[in-house]
C-alpha positions as CSV (number, residue, x, y, z in Angstrom):
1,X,-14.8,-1.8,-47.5
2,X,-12.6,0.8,-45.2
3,X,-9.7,-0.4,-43.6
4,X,-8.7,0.0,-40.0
5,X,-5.9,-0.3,-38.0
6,X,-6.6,-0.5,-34.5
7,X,-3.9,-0.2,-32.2
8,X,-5.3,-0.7,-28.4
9,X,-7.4,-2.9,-26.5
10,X,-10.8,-3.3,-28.0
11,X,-13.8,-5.3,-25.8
12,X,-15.9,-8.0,-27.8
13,X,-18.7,-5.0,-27.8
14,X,-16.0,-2.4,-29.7
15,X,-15.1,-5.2,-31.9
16,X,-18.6,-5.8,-33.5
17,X,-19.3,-1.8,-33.7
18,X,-16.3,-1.5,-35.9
19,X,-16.6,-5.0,-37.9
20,X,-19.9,-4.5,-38.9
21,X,-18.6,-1.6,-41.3
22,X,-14.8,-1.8,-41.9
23,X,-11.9,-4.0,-42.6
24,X,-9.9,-4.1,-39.3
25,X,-6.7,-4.8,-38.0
26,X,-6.2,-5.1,-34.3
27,X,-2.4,-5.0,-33.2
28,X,-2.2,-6.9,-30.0
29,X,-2.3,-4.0,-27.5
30,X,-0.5,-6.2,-24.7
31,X,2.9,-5.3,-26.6
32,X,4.7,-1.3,-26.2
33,X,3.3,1.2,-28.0
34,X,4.7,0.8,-31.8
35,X,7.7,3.0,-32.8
36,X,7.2,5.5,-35.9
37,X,9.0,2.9,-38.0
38,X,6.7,0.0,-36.5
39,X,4.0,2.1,-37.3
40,X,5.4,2.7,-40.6
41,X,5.9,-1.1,-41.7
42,X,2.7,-2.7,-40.4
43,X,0.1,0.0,-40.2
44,X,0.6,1.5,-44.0
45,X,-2.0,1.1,-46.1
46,X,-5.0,1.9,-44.3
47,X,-8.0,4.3,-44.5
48,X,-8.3,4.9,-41.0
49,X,-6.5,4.6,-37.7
50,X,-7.3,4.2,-34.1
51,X,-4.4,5.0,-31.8
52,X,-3.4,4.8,-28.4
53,X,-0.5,7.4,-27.5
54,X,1.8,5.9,-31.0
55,X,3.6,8.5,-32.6
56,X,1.6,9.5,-35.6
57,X,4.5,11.2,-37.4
58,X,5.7,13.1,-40.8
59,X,6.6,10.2,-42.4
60,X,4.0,7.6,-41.6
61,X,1.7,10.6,-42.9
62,X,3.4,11.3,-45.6
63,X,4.0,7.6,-46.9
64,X,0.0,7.2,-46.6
65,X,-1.5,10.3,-47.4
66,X,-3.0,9.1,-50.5
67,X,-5.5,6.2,-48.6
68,X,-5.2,7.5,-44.8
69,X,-8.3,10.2,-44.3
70,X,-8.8,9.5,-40.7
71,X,-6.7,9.6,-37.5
72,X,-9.0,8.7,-34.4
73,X,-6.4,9.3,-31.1
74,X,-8.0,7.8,-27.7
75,X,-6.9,10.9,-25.7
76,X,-7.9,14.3,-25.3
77,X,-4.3,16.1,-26.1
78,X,-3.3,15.0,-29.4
79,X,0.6,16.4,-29.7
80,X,1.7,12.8,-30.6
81,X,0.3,13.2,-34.3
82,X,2.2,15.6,-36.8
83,X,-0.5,18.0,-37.0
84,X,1.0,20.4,-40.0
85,X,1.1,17.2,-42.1
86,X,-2.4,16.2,-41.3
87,X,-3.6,19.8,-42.0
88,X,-1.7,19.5,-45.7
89,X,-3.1,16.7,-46.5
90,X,-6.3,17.1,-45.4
91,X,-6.3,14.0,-43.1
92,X,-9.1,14.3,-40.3
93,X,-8.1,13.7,-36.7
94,X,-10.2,13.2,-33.9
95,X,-10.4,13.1,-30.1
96,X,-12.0,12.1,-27.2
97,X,-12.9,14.4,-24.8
98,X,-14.9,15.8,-21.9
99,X,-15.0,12.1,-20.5
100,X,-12.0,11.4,-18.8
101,X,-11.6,14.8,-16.1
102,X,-13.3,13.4,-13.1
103,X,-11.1,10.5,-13.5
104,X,-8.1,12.3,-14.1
105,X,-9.0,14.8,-11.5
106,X,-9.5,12.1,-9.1
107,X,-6.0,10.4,-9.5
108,X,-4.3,14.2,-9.4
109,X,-5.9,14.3,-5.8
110,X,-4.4,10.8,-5.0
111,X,-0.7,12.0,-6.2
112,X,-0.6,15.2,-4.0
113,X,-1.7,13.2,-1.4
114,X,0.8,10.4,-1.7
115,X,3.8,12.4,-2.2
116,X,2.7,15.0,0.2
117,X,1.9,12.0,2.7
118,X,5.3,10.0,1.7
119,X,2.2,6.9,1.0
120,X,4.5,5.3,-1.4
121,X,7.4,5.4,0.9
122,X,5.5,4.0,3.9
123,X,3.8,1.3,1.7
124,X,7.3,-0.3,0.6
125,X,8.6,0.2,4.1
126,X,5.4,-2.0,5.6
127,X,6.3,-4.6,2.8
128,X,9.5,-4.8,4.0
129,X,9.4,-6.3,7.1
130,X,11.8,-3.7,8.6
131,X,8.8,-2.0,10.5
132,X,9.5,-1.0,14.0
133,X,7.7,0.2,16.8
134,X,7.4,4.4,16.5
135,X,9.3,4.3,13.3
136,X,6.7,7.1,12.3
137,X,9.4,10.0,12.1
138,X,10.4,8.0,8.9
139,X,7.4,9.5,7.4
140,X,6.6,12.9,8.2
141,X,5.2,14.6,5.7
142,X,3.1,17.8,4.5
143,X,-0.5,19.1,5.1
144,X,-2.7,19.8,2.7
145,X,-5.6,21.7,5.0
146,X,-4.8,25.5,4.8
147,X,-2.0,24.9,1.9
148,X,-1.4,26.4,-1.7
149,X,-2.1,24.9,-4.8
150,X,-1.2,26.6,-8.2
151,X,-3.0,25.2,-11.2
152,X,-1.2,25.9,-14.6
153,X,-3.5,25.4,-16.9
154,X,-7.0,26.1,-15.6
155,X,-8.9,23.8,-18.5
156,X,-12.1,21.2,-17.5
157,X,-9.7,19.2,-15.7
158,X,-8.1,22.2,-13.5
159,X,-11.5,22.9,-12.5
160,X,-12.4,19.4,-11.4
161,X,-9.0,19.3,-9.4
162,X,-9.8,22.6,-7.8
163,X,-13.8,21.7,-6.8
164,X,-12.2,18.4,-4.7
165,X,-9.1,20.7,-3.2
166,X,-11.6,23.1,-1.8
167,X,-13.0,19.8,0.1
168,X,-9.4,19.7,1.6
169,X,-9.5,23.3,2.3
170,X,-6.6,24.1,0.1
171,X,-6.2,27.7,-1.0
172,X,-6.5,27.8,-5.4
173,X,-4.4,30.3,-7.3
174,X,-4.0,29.4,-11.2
175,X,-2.2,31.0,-14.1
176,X,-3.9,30.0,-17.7
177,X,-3.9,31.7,-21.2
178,X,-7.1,32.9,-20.8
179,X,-7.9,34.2,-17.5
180,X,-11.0,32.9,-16.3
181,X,-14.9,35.0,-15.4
182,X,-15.3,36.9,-11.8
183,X,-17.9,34.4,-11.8
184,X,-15.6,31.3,-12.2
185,X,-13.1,32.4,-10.1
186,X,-15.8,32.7,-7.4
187,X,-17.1,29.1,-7.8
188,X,-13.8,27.7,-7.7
189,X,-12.6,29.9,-5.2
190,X,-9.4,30.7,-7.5
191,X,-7.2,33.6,-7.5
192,X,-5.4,34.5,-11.0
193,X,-1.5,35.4,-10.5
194,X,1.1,36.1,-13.3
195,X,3.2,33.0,-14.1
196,X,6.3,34.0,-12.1
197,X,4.1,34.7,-9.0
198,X,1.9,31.3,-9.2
199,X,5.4,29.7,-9.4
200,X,6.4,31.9,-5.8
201,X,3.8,30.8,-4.0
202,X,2.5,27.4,-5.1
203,X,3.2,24.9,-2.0
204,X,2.1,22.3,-4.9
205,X,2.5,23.5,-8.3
206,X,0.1,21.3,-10.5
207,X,0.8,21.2,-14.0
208,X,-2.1,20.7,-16.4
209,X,-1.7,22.8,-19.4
210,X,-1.1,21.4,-23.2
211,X,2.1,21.3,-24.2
212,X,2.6,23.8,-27.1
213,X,5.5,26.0,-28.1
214,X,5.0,28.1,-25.0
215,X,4.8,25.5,-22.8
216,X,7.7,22.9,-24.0
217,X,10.2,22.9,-21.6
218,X,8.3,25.5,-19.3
219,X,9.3,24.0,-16.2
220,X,13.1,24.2,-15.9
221,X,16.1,25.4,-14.1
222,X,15.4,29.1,-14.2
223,X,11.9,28.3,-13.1
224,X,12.6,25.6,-10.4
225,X,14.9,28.3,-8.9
226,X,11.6,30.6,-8.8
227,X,9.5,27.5,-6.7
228,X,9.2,27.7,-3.1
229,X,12.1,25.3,-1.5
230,X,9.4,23.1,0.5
231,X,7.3,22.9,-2.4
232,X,6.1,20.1,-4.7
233,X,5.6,19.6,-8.8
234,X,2.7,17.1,-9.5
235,X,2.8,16.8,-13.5
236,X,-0.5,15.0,-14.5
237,X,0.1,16.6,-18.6
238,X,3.0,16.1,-20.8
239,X,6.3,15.0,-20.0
240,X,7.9,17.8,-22.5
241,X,6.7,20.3,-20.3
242,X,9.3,19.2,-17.6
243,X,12.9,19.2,-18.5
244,X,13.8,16.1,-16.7
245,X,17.4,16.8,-16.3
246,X,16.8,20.4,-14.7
247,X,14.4,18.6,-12.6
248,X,16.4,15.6,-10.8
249,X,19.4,18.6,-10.3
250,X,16.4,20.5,-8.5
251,X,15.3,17.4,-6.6
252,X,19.2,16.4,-5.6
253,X,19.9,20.0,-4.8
254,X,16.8,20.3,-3.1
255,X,16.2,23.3,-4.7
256,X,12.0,22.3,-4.2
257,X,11.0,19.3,-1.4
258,X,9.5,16.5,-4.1
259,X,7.8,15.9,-7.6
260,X,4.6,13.6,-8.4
261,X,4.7,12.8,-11.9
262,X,2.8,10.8,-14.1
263,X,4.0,11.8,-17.4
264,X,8.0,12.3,-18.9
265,X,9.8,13.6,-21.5
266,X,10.6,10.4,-23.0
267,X,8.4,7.7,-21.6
268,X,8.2,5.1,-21.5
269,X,12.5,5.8,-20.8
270,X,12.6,7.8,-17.9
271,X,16.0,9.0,-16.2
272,X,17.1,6.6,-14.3
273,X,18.9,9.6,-11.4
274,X,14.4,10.6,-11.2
275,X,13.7,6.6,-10.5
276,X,16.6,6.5,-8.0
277,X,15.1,10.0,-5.7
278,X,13.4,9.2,-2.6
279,X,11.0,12.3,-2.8
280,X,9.5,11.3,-6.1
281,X,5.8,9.3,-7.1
282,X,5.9,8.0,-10.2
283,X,3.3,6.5,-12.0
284,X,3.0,4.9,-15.7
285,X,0.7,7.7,-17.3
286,X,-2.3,6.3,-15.7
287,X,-4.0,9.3,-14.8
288,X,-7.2,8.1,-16.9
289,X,-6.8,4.4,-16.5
290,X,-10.3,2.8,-14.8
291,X,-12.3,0.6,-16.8
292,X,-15.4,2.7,-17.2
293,X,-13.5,5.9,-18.3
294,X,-11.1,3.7,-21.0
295,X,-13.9,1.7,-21.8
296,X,-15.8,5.5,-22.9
297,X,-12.7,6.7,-24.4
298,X,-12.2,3.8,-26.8
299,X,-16.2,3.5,-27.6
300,X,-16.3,7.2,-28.9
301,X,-12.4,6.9,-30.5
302,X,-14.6,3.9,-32.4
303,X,-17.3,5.7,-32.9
304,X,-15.2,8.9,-34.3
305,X,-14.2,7.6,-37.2
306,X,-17.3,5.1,-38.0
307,X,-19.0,8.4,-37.9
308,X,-16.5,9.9,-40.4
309,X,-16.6,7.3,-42.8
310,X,-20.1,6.3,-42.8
311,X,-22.1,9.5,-42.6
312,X,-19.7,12.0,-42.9
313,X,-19.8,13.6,-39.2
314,X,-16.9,15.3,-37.8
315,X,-17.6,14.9,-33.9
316,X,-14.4,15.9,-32.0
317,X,-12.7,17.1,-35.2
318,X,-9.8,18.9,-33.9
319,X,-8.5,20.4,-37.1
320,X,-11.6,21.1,-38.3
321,X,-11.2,24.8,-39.7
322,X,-8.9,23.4,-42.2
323,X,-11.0,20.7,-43.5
């Protein structure tokens, strides 16, 4: 029988699907993510593994790559496994997507419109006890209606984002690697621009692309110094596409007005200067986290690699072409 390590939170339902045909392993997912060398010393060994966000690296490849054939990651972006290792030795790894971008595209909405709205800064101020009769001039913040947002990376979730901001009459330019049909750009009501120019114009600059080797680091002081100055960063992708340091300088200097993010460079560590800004949301890389869309995600992680082992299907394969 196959063995599996499972490393997030499976209901009694998940459970049954996966003991029914393998060995498994559940590490208790109310602990932090494991470390590489965690990963190392207690999930080695195994055919299969279901991760949540661990770092899936080199070594831990490397050390198993004679029993592991299957890496099944409950997330759509998949940079925290060492993809040239998996390729070399032929280790399948999987995905989950197209079921989390309403969600996701949801909660971007919600960020925008708490940092825009300073909702997080008037929520602790309430809680306080400190309020006081016309105090509103604490908390004057931006409009949305009539506004520009600039969509880096103009994937299925850029597109849900940019059907609900047409509801709040915001204006859609994007920049992607591909730009998108006359036809698309009509239905989303989206103008293409250059990079430099989305970055000129964008009264909220939303970042959703992949991080890659083009996109690590994209977002820095060169660029910042590009951004309008009353203009805001909403990150719902990867940390690594922000350098943190370049942004905090940016925020203190007030080089742009405020930054929503849900993702950083080194979570769960985040600078402590970004935790201490006024004009920040922060939020624990939640931007899929209801029930009913983790509840999806972990079913077809599950059902990813039972699929693999059993019958041989490669659903959500991302390296398939070198398999």
């Amino acid at each position: 029988m196959k063995k599996i390590f499972v490393h997030c939170f499976l209901n009694e339902k998940q459970k049954k699907i996966l003991e029914k045909n393998f060995q498994v392993v559940i590490h208790n997912s109310n602990e932090n993510i494991l470390t590489p060398k965690q990963l190392v010393k207690i999930a080695s060994g195994f055919d299969g593994i279901i991760c949540q966000g661990n770092l899936v690296d080199k070594e831990y490849i490397e050390k198993n790559k004679e029993i592991l054939k299957a890496i099944s990651n409950v997330s759509v972006g998949y940079d925290n496994v060492d993809m040239k290792s998996a390729i070399k030795n032929k280790i399948a790894v999987f995905n989950t997507p197209n079921i989390l971008e309403d969600t996701v595209a949801d909660f971007t909405m919600g960020m925008i419109i708490a940092v825009a709205r300073k909702i997080c800064d008037g929520n602790n101020y309430v809680k306080s006890e400190k309020w006081q009769k016309n105090s509103w001039p604490l908390f004057l913040g931006e409009e949305l209606n009539g506004e520009i947002l600039g969509i880096l990376g103009m994937g299925n979730i850029g597109k849900k984002v940019a059907k609900r901001a047409k509801a709040f009459n915001l204006k859609i330019i994007y920049h992607n690697r591909n730009r998108l049909s006359i036809k698309e750009e009509k239905k989303y009501s989206a103008s293409y621009l250059d990079l430099k120019s989305l970055l000129q114009h964008s009264k909220y600059l939303l970042i959703l692309a992949p991080l890659n080797s083009a996109t690590k680091y994209l977002m820095n002081k060169k660029t910042f110094l590009m951004m309008r100055k009353d203009s805001y960063l909403i990150n719902i992708a990867r940390g690594k596409i922000v350098k943190e340091k370049d942004l905090v300088e940016a925020l203190e200097n007030k080089v742009i007005a405020g930054a929503a993010l849900d993702v950083f460079e080194n979570e769960p560590k985040i600078n402590k200067k970004l935790m201490n800004l006024k004009n920040t949301v922060l939020m624990p890389h939640a931007g899929s986290a209801t029930l009913t869309t983790r509840n999806k995600m972990i079913e077809m992680a599950c059902k990813n690699i039972s699929d693999f082992f059993i019958s041989n299907k490669k659903y959500n394969l991302v390296n398939k072409s070198y398999l």
